[in-house]
N, C-alpha and C positions, 0 to 999 in steps of 0.2 A: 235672628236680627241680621238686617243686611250689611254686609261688611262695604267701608266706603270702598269706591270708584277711584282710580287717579283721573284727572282730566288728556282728553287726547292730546296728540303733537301732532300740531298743525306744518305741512310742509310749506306747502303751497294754498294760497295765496301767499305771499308776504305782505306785511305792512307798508306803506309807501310805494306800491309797485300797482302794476295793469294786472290785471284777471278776465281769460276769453272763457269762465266758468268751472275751471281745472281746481276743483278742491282732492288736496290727496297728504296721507299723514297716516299715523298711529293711533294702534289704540291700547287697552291695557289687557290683560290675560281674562277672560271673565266678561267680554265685551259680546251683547248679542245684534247691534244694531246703531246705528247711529242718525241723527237728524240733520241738516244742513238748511241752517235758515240765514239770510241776509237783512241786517234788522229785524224786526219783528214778524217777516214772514218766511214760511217753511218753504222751500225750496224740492227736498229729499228728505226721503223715510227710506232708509235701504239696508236689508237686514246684512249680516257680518259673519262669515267661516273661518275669516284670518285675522293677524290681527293689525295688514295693511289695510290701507283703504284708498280707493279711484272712486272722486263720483264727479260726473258734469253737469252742472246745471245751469239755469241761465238766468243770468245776473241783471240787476236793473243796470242803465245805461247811466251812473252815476257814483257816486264817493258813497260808499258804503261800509259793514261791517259784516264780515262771516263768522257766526259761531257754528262750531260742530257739538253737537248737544252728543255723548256718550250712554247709552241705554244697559246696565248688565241682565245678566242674567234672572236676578229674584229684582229688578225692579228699580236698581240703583241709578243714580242720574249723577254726571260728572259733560263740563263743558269746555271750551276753549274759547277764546276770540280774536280773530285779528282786525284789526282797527285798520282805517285809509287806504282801504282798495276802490282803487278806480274800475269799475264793473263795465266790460266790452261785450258786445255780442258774441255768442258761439260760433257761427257763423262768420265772422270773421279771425278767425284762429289762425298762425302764419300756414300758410300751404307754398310749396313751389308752384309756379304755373309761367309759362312761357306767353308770351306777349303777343296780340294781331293788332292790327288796324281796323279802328270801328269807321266804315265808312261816314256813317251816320252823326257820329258824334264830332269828325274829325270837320264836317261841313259845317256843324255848328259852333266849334272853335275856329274858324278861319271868319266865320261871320262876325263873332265878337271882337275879333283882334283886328278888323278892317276897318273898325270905325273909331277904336282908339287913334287919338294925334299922336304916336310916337313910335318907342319900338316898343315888341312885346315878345316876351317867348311863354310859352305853355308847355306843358307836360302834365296830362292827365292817363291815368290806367288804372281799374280795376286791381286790386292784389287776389282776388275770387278769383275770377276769369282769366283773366290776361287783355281782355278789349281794352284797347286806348286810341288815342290821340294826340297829335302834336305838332306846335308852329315855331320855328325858330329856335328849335329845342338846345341844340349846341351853338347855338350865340353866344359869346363872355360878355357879360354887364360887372359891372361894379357889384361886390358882393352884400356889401353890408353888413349888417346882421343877420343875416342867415348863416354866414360859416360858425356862428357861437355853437352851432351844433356839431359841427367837425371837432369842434373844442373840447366841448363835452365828451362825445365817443372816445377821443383820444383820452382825455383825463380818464376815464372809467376803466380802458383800457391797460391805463399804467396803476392803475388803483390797487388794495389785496381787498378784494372786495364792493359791495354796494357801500355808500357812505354810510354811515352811522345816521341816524335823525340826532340833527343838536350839532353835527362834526363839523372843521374846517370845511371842508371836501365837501359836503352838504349844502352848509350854508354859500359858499361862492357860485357852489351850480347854480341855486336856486334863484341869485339874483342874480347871474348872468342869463338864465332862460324864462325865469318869469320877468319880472321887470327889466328884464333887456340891459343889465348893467355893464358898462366899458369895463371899469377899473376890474371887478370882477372877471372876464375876458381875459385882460390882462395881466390879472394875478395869477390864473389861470396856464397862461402860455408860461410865466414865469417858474411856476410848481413845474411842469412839464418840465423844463430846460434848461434854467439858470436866464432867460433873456426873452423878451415878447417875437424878436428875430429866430432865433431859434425855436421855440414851441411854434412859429409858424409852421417853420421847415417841417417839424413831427406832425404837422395836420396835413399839409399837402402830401407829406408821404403817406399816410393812411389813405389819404382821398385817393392817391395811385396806386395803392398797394390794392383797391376796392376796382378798381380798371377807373375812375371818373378821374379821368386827366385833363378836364377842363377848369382846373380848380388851382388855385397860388393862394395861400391865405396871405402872404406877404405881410408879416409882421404881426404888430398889436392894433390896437385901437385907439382912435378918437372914439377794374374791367371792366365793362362799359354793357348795361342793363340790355339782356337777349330781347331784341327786339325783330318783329317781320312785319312789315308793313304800316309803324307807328313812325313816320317820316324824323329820325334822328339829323336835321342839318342846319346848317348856317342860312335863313332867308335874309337876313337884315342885320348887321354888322354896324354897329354904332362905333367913332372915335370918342374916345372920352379917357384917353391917357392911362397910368398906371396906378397901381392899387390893387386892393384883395378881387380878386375876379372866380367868375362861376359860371355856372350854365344850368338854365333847367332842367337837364335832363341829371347834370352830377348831383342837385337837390334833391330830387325826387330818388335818384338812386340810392342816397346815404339814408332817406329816410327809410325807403323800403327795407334796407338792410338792417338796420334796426329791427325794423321789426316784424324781419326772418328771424336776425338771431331772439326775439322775445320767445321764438317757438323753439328755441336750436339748432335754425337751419340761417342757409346763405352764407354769402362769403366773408359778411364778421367773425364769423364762426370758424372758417374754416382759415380765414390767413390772421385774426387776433384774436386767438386762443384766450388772451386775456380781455377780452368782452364778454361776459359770460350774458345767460338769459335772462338774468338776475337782473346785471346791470341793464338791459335791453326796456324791462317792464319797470324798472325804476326809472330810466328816462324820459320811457312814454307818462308815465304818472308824470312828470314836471312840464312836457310838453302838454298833459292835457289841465294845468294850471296855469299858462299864459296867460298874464293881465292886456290883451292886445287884441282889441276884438277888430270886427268889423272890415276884415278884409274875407279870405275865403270861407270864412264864416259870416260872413255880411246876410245872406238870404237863406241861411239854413240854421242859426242860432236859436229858435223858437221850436222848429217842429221836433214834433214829439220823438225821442228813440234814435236822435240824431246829433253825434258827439265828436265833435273837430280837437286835434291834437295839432297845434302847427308852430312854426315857429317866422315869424316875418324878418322882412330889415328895410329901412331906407336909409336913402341917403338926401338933399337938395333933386340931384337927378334919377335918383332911382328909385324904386318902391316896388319891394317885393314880398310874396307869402309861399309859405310851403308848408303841407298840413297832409293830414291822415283825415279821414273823414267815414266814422264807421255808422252805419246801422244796420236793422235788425239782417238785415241778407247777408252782409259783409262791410267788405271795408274798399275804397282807392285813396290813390297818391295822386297829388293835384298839387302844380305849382305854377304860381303864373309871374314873371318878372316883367318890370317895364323902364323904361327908359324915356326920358326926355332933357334933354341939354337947358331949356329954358324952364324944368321946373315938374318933378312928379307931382302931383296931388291924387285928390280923391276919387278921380277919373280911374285911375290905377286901380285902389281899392272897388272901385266897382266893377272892373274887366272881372278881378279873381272872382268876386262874389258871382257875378253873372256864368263863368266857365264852373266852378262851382257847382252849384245848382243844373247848370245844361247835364253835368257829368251825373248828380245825383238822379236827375229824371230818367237817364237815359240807361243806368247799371238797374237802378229799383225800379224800375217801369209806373 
């Protein structure tokens, strides 16, 4: 008679967190094999000598569920599951990789931002490659809502741990980054500090502790990305007073860093020991649940295999997005800010969506 099986212990994925196909865990003494399927389809059959386990496979580009099905010796069957992973491309896994200039791409972001009425900055690159492009990259605009995400890194940073699903901690991220909520922001810089003034101060020093010293989160609410050839400068320089201020190129930088550290690399990693990869791939999971379509996701929200993490903000005169944008070859970081004194609209949202897409044709061929 076969004696039972315990069920494996699942490392990785976790629940609530991004997955680039990294299934790894335990198994029980007596283990000859194991299954790795995502819903209802088998993924891996890979037999077993130890009683760790690596296997990578590749994940639908969606909210899913991995069991690892436990095979023994005379026959016995024992399973696992983890629930609410966000399933990423293999191929887009963090790697280091140092930055050029796409000549190419960089002609077709200067075309889009010429016929915009106002200002605009961009910052588009490959995290695969390194090819990018950029206009206006270190301009300071009004920040908005996009530093919620400065917010965020810092809170996760001072956190013991990813939040609980259900916790304080949890539930304020999740409306301050999916539904974009103020108070929550707010309550936010106040857990940080004791004051919205002070948990400012904690975000712009993490934002210069990272080299992006274009960045003041200035309050509450109503090192600088290795680049050669990807033009980092001021073309267009709007007055528009004081407040939380940014630059496309510090957006796209915090973003990227994130999600170096979701692999254990980058300089979260190496100057806030307390962001761990954990927190990294739970963030991206909230980033890639934004109720906020229709900006750099505007012309790439239907095709097949094509999955945007972003996070936007506006304001009366600003209107900005900054996102992650993976498919099946990899992943880039794409931000596009804009400015107009008499009034952002959907003009805006259609600049991102159009650089967007330029960037998607031109990495995926």
């Amino acid at each position: 008679m076969a004696t039972t099986l315990p069920p494996p212990a699942i490392v990785q994925p976790a629940p609530y967190e991004v997955s680039y196909g990294l299934v790894t865990g335990t198994v029980a003494p007596g283990t000859r094999r194991i299954v790795v399927r995502a819903g209802a389809r088998t993924l891996a059959d890979v037999p077993l000598r130890f009683r760790h386990f690596t296997v990578r496979v590749d994940l639908p580009s969606r909210e899913t569920s991995v069991t690892v099905v436990a095979v023994g010796a005379g026959g016995q069957l024992s399973r696992a599951t983890v629930r609410h992973v966000l399933g990423l491309p293999r191929a887009s896994a963090p790697v280091l990789r140092s930055t050029h200039g796409d000549g190419r791409l960089q002609a077709q972001v200067r075309g889009l931002v010429a016929r915009f009425p106002g200002t605009s900055c961009v910052y588009v690159a490959s995290l695969t490659t390194g090819a990018g492009a950029a206009w206006n990259a270190r301009a300071q605009l009004p920040a908005a809502s996009t530093l919620k995400l400065g917010i965020a890194v810092t809170a996760l940073t001072r956190a013991a741990g990813v939040p609980e699903a259900g916790s304080y901690l949890d539930g304020v991220l999740r409306r301050m980054l999916v539904v974009s909520d103020n108070e929550a922001a707010n309550a936010l810089e106040v857990w940080l500090a004791g004051s919205t003034s002070s948990g400012g101060h904690a975000v712009t020093g993490l934002m210069a502790s990272l080299g992006l010293d274009d960045t003041e989160m200035y309050g509450g609410y109503e090192r600088e990305l290795a680049a050669r050839g990807i033009p980092l400068r001021v073309d267009d320089q709007p007055r528009w007073g004081v407040g939380k201020r940014t630059s496309a190129r510090d957006l796209a930088g915090l973003l990227r860093d994130v999600w170096l550290a979701s692999g254990s690399l980058g300089p979260l990693r190496r100057h806030t020991p307390g962001f761990t990869p954990d927190d990294a791939r739970y963030l991206l999971y909230l980033l890639g649940h934004v109720r906020d379509h229709g900006k750099v996701d505007r012309e790439l929200g239907e095709l097949p295999g094509v999955r945007v993490l972003h996070k936007a903000g506006w304001i009366n005169a600003a209107r900005h997005d900054n996102g992650l944008v993976f498919w099946r070859g990899g992943v880039f970081v794409v931000t596009v800010m804009t400015y107009r004194a008499r009034g952002a609209g959907e003009s805006s949202d259609v600049l991102a969506g159009r650089v967007a897409r330029a960037a998607l044709s031109r990495f995926a061929g």
